[in-house]
N, C-alpha and C positions, 0 to 999 in steps of 0.2 A: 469389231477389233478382235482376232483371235490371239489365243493366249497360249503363249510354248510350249509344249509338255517339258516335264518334269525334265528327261532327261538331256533337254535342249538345251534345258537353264543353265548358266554359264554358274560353274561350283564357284566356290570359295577361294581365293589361295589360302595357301598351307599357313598357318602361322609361321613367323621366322623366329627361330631359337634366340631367346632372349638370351643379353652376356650374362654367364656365370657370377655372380657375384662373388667379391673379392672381400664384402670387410672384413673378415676374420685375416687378414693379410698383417695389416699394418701392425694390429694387437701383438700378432703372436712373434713380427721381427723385433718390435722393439723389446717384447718382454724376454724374448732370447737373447738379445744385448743386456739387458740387466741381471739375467739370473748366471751368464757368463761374470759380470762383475760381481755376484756375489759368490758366485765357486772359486773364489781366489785366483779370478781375472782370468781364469781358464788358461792356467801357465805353467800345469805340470803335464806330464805324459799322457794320463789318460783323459783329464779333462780338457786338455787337448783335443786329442783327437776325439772324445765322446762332440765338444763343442762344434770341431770342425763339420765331422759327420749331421749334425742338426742342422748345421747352416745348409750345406747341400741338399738336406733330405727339405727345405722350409724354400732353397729355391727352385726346386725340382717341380716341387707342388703347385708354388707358383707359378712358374714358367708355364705347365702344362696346362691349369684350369683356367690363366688370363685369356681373354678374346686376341683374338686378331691384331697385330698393334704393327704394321707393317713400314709404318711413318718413322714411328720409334724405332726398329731394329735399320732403317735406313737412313737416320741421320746418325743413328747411335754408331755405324759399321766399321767407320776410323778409327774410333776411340777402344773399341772393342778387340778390333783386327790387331791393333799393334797391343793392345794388354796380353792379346791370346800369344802374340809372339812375343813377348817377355818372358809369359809362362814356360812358353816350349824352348827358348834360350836357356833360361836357368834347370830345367827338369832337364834336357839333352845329356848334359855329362853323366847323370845319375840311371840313365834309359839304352843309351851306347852298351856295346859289347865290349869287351873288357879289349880285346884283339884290336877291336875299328877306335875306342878311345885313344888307346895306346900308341896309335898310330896316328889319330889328330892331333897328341899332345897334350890331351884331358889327362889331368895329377887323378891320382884317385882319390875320393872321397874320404877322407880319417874317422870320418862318422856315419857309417855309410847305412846302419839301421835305424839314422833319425833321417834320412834322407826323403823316406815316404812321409811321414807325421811334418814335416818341413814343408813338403808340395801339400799335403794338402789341406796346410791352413794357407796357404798363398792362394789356393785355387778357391777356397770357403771366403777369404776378404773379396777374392774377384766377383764372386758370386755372391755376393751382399751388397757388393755395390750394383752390381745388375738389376736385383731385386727392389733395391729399395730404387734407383730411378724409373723399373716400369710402374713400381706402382704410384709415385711422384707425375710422373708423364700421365698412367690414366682419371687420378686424380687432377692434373694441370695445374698442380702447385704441390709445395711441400708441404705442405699444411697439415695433412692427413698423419703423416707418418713422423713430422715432428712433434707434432703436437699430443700425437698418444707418447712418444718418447719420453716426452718431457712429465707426462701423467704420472708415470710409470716410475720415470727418475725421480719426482716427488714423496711419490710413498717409499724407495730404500731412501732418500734422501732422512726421513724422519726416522727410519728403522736405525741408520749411520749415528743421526745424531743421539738416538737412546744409547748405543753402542762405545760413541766418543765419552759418555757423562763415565758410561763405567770404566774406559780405561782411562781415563782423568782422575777416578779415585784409586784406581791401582799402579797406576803408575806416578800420579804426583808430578806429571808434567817433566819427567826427567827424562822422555825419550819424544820419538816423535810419533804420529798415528798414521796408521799404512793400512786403514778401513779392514774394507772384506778383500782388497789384492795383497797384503801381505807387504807390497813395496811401498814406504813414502812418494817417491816422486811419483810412481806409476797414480798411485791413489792420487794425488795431488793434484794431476792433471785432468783426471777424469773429476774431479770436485770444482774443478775450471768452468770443463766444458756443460755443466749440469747447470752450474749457476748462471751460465750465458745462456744458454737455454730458457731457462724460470723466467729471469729477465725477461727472454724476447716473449715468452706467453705474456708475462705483466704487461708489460708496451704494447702488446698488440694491437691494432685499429678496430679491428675486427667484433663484433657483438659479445663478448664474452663476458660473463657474469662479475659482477664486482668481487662476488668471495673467492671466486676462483682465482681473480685478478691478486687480492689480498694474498692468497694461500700458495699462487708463483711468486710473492716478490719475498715471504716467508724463507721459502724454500731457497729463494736465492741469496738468501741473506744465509740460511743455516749451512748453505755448498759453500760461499765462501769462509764463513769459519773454518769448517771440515780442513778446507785448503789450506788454511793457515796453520793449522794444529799440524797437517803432514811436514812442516817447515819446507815445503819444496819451495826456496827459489825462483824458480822457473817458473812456476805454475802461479803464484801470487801475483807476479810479471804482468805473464799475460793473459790472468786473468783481469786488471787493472786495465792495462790495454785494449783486450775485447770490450770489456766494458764501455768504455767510452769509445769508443767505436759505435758499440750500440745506441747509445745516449744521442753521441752526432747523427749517427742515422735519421732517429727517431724523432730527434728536433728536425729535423731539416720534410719529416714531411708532419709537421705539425698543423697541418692545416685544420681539419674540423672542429677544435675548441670544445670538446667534452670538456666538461667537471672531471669523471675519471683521470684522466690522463694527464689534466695538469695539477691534479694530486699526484700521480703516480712518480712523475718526473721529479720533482723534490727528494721523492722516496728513493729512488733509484740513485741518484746521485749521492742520499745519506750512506748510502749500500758501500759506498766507494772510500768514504770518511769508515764506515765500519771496517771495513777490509785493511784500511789504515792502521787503527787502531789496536786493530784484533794485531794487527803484523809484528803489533809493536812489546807484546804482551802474550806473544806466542814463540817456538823457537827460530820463525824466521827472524827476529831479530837475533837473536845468537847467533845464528848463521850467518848473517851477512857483515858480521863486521870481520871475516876472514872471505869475500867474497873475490876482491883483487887477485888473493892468491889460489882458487878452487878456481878461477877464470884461467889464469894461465895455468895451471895444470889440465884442464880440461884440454885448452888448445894441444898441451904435450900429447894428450891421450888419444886425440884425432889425426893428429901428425905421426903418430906412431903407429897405429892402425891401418891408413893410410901406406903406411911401408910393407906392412903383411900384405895388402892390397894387390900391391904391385908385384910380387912375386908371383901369384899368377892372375895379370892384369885381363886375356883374356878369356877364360873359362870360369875362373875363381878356383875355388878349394870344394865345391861342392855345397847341395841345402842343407842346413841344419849342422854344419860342420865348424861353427866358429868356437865353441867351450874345445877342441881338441884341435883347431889350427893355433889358438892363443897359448895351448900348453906346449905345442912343441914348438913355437916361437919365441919361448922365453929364455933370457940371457943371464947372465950373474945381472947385471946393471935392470935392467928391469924387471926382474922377477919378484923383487918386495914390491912393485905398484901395481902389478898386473893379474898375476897369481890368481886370485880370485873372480875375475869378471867374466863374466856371464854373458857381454850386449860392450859392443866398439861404444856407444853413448853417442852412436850417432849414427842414423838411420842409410843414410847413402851411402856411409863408408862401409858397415856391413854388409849389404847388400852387393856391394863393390868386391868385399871377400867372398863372400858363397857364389856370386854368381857371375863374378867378372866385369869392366866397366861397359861392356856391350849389355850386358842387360840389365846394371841403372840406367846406360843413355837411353835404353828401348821405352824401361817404365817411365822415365821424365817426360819422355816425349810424348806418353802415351798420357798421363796426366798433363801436360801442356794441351794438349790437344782437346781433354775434358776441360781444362779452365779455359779456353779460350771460346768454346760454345759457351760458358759460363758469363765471360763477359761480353758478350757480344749480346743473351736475351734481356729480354724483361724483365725484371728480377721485383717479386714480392716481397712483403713484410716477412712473409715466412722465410724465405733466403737468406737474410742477414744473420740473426743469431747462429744458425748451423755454419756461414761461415765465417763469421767472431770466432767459434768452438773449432772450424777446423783450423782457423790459422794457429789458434793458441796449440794445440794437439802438434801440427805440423811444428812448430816451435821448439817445442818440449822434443821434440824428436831428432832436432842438432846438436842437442846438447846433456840427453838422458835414454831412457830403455823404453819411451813410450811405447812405440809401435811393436816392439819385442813381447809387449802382455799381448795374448790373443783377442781379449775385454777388449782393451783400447780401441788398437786394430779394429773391432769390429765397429766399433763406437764411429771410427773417423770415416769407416767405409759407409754407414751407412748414412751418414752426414754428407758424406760427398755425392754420394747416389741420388740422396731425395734433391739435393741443390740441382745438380745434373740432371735429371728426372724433368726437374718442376723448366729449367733453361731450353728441353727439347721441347717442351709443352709449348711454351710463350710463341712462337710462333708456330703451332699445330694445333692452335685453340680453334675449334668449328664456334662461330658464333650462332648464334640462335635464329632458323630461318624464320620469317613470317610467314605469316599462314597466307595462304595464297586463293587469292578472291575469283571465283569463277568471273573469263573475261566474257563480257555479254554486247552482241553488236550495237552500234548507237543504229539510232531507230532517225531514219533520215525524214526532216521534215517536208509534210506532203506540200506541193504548189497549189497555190490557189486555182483554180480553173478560170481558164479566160472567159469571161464573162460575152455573151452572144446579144447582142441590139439587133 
């Protein structure tokens, strides 16, 4: 039998470039959502825009060193297509020639050097939520990136509550606590969505260590005080509401019968008598026995908002142009309730100002079109809590300045991403092949030989 020379021999193939590894991914999004809510919700000029730029430069990074993910950017390309066109709706009046606006009918902008700092925290939310569904998608759940979220929301969660004992003794409980954003509701909301969160780690199904489990339903016990102490309203609401949301959920897949968990469930429901209690013994109760009338004045201030709106229904007034279209919208008759506000206290109807009702209808539709891959997948344990947290976020955003803090904003974007993320996975999950067995021929059996007399 001869034997090939060497350079007969059939080489090797090349090795294939193993994927880049990603974990430093998840860490550093969520820790960039929380160090945003401790810069004071990153909702002045420079931390603003210092935030905005981080997000970009954090999805830049990502984008570039993730593999190939060619399923995701192709189921993703609707949802996306029509965000990219909201963005360039709303940026157009601000990008036009002064000559070619004037001649569409574009008002000019009254704030026209917050116009860029305005697109590019709209463009840094776009881009958080992109980031957090690829890495949701390569992960094939949200799990990844909620659950360092929530690690993270833990430790300012206790840094908060050291924070709340000292302004409890300097204040004497005569005001309300507005954390590291500075605003009550804003903080309030985000103390919502931190305790839905703890919650769903506490619930979880999943192997996770008893103290851990202990040290989420902690934490979600100390988010909801936090949220009570804000007196927001809103945010106590539907924090109560997620809540038991989460509880339904997590009954209804009660099946395995751990020890854990039918501990946990008692606890979590005490969670809810606490939130009660704390409500009653905090300034949400002061506040709500004038709740009738801050409701319908609310409604005035949407209905009024609304009217700026429509003035120019469709272009709008420009980004970042609402503090200077509210001041020269003011009349003798409204001027002592309006004067001062900063945010319509309601998400679609500002957005309906700066950027005309073409581009709310573009973004509704462009998030319809994300919730509808939503409800159509799979949805894991991990999926629930983030959307308990987004509806309550989304809530708070009819009726206050949520989405107006950049914090938040980033918070909801990046909630909806991983939900979104983990919804294109469920069907683009590769299950695991078997190993495949060399086929080998049946060996056909010999006939007997006819025997010779």
């Amino acid at each position: 039998m001869s034997v090939l020379p060497d350079r007969e021999r059939a080489s090797p193939a090349p090795p294939t470039s193993a994927p880049r590894p990603l974990g430093w991914a998840a860490p550093a999004l969520a820790g960039l959502v929380v160090v945003q809510i401790l810069a004071g919700g990153a909702n002045q000029g420079l931390a603003s825009a210092i935030a905005a730029f981080a997000d970009a430069l954090l999805a830049i990074a990502v984008i570039a060193l993730s593999p190939a993910a060619s399923r995701f950017w192709r189921l993703a390309r609707l949802p996306l297509a029509l965000l990219a066109v909201a963005l360039a709706w709303a940026a157009l009046p601000g990008l036009l020639p002064q000559g070619l606006g004037s001649a569409l009918g574009v008002p000019a902008n009254p704030a026209a050097d917050l116009f860029g700092l305005a697109l590019a925290k709209a463009l840094a939310t776009t881009l958080l939520t992109l980031v957090a569904a690829l890495l949701a998608y390569r992960a094939g759940s949200a799990r990844g990136v909620i659950r360092v979220l929530t690690l993270i929301g833990l430790v300012y969660l206790a840094w908060a509550a050291v924070d709340a004992i000292d302004w409890l003794y300097d204040s004497a409980r005569a005001s309300r606590y507005s954390g590291t954003i500075g605003n009550p509701n804003a903080a309030g909301i985000t103390f919502a969505a931190l305790a839905l969160l703890a919650g769903g780690l506490a619930l979880a199904p999943d192997e996770e260590a008893m103290q851990l489990r202990l040290a989420a339903l902690a934490g979600s016990a100390v988010a909801l005080v936090l949220c009570a102490l804000t007196g927001s309203r809103s945010a106590v609401l539907l924090a109560m509401l997620g809540g038991a949301l989460l509880l339904v959920r997590r009954w209804r897949r009660w099946q395995d019968g751990r020890p854990p968990l039918r501990l946990l469930g008692p606890a979590a429901l005490a969670l809810i008598v606490l939130l009660v209690l704390v409500a009653v013994f905090t300034p949400v109760a002061d506040r709500s026995a004038y709740l009738p009338e801050d409701a319908g004045s609310r409604w005035a201030v949407i209905d009024h908002y609304t009217g700026v709106a429509n003035q120019s229904p469709l272009w709008g007034h420009g980004l970042g142009s609402f503090y200077e279209v509210n001041q020269r919208t003011l009349t003798a008759e409204v001027a002592p309730l309006y004067w001062n506000f900063g945010a319509a206290h309601n998400a679609p109807v500002q957005l309906a100002i700066e950027a005309g009702w073409p581009g709310l209808a573009l973004l509704l539709i462009a998030l319809a079109a994300i919730a509808f891959q939503i409800a159509r997948a799979r949805r894991d344990w991990w999926s629930v809590a983030p959307l308990c947290a987004l509806l309550a976020i989304a809530g708070s955003a009819m009726v206050d300045i949520a989405l107006n803090v950049p914090a938040v904003a980033a918070v909801f974007a990046v909630l909806l991403g991983s939900v979104w993320g983990a919804a294109l996975a469920s069907g683009a999950t590769r299950r695991p092949v078997a190993a495949r067995r060399p086929v080998t021929a049946r060996k056909r059996p010999r006939r007997a030989k006819a025997s010779t007399t």
